[in-house]
C-alpha positions in Angstrom: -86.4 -69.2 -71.0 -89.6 -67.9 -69.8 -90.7 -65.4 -67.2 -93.4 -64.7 -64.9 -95.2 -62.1 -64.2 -93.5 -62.2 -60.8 -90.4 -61.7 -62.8 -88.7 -64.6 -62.4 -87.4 -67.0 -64.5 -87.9 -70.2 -66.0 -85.4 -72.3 -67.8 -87.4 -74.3 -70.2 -85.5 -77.4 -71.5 -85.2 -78.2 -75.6 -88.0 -80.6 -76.8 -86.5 -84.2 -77.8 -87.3 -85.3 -82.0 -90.6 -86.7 -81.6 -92.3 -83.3 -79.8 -90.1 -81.3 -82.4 -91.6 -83.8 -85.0 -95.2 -82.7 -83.9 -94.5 -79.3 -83.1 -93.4 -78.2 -86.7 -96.2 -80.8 -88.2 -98.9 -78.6 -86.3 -97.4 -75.3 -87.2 -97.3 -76.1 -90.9 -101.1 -76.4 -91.0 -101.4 -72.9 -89.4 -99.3 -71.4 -92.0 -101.0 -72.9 -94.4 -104.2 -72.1 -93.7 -103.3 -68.5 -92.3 -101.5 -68.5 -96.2 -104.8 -68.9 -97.6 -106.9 -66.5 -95.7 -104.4 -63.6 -94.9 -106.2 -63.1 -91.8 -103.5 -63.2 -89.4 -99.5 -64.1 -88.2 -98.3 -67.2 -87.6 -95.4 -67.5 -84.9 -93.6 -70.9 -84.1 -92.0 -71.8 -80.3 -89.0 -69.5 -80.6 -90.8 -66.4 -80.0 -91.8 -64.8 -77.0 -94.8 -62.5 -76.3 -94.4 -59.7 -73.4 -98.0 -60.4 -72.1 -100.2 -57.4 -70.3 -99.3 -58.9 -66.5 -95.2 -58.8 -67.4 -94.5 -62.7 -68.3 -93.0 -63.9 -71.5 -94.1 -66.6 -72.8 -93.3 -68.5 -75.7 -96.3 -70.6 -76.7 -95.9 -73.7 -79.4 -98.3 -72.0 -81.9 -99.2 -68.5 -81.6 -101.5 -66.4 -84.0 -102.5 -62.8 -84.2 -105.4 -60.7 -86.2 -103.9 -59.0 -88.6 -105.1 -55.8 -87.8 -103.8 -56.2 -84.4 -100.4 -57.2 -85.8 -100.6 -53.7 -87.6 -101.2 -51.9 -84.3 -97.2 -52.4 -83.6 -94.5 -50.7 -84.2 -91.6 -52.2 -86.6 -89.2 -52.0 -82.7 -92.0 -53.7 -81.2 -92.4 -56.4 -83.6 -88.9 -57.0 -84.1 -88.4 -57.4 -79.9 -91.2 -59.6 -77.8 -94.2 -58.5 -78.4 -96.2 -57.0 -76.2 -99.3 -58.3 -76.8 -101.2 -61.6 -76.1 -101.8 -63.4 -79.4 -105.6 -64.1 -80.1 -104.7 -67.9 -80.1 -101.9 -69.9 -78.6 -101.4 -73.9 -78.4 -99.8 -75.6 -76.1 -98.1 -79.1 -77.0 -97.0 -81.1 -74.1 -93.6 -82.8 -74.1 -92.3 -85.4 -71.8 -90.9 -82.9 -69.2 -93.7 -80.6 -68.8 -95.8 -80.0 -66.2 -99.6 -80.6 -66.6 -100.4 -78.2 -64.0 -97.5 -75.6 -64.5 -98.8 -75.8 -68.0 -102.6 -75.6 -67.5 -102.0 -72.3 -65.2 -100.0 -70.7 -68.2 -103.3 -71.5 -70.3 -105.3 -70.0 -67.7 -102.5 -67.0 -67.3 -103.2 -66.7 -71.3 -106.4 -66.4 -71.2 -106.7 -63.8 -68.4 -103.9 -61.7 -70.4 -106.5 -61.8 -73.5 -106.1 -64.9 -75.4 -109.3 -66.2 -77.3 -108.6 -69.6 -77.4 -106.0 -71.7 -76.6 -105.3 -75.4 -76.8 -103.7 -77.7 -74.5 -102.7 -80.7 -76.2 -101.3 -84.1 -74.3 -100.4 -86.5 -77.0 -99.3 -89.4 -74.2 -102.8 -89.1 -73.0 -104.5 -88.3 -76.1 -106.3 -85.4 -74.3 -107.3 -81.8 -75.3 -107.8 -78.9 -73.1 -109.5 -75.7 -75.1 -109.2 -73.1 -73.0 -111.8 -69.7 -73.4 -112.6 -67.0 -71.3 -116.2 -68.5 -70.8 -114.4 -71.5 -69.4 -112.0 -74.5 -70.5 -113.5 -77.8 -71.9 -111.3 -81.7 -71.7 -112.3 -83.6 -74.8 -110.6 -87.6 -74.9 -108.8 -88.2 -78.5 -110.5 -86.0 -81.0 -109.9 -86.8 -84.2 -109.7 -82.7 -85.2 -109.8 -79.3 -83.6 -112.0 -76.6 -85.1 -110.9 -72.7 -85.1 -114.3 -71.5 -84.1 -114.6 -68.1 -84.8 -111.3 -67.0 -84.1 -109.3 -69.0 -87.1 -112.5 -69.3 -89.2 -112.0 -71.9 -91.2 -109.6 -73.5 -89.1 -109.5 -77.6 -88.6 -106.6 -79.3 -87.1 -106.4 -82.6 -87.9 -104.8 -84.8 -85.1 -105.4 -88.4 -86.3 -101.8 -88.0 -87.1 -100.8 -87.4 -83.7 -102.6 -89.9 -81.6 -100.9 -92.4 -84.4 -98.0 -91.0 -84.0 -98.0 -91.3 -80.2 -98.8 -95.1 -79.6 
């Protein structure tokens, strides 16, 4: 379930194998990386932020400085969160949205999100999403952290190979 900042509620179905497949094959490169660098905390699809406007979300990849991490309590770490991460990616699965799930990019970004990534593997397309603006690139073959997972590079050759 998710909910909006209007309050109500959203009943999100379970992803089928081959998002599941992705999903976790995505996350493992954060951890990894974020295992390497100790900059940050790595949460999967199973955990939902309380963001500043009142929705929880549950993003497919979510990461959070370090030090803002540390700015929590243990009760408020343990519950949602209430913060927006500092990155969030969005994988789309066969029964999403693409405009429900571009205006939760868009509601991420205006609750203080860095950067997020919208990612359509059936249409090989990207979305990055900033607060300068959002940018559509057509099959890249990686994804680069910028300045907010410095470092970063997600490599999605095994996506678009995996979604043909």
């Amino acid at each position: 379930f998710e909910r909006t900042a209007k309050g109500e509620l959203i009943i999100m179905p379970p992803t089928g194998g081959e998002t599941g497949k992705r999903n976790i094959e995505m996350g493992a490169d954060f951890v990894i990386w974020n295992r390497s660098t100790r900059l940050g905390v790595c949460f999967d699809s199973s955990t939902c932020f309380n963001l500043p406007n009142g929705a929880d979300r549950l993003p497919d990849v979510a990461w959070i400085r370090q030090d803002r991490w540390d700015t929590l309590t243990p009760e408020q770490k343990e519950k949602f969160p209430p913060i927006a991460p500092d990155f969030i990616l969005e994988l789309m699965s066969p029964t999403d949205s693409l405009t429900v799930t571009q205006a939760k990019l868009k509601e991420y970004i205006e609750s203080g999100v860095k950067l997020g990534w919208l990612i359509d593997p059936k249409t090989r397309r990207v979305e990055i999403y900033r607060a300068n603006g959002a940018i559509e690139l057509e099959a890249p073959a990686t994804l680069s952290g910028e300045t907010i997972l410095p470092g970063f590079v997600l490599n999605l050759e095994f996506l678009w190979a995996s979604s043909t």
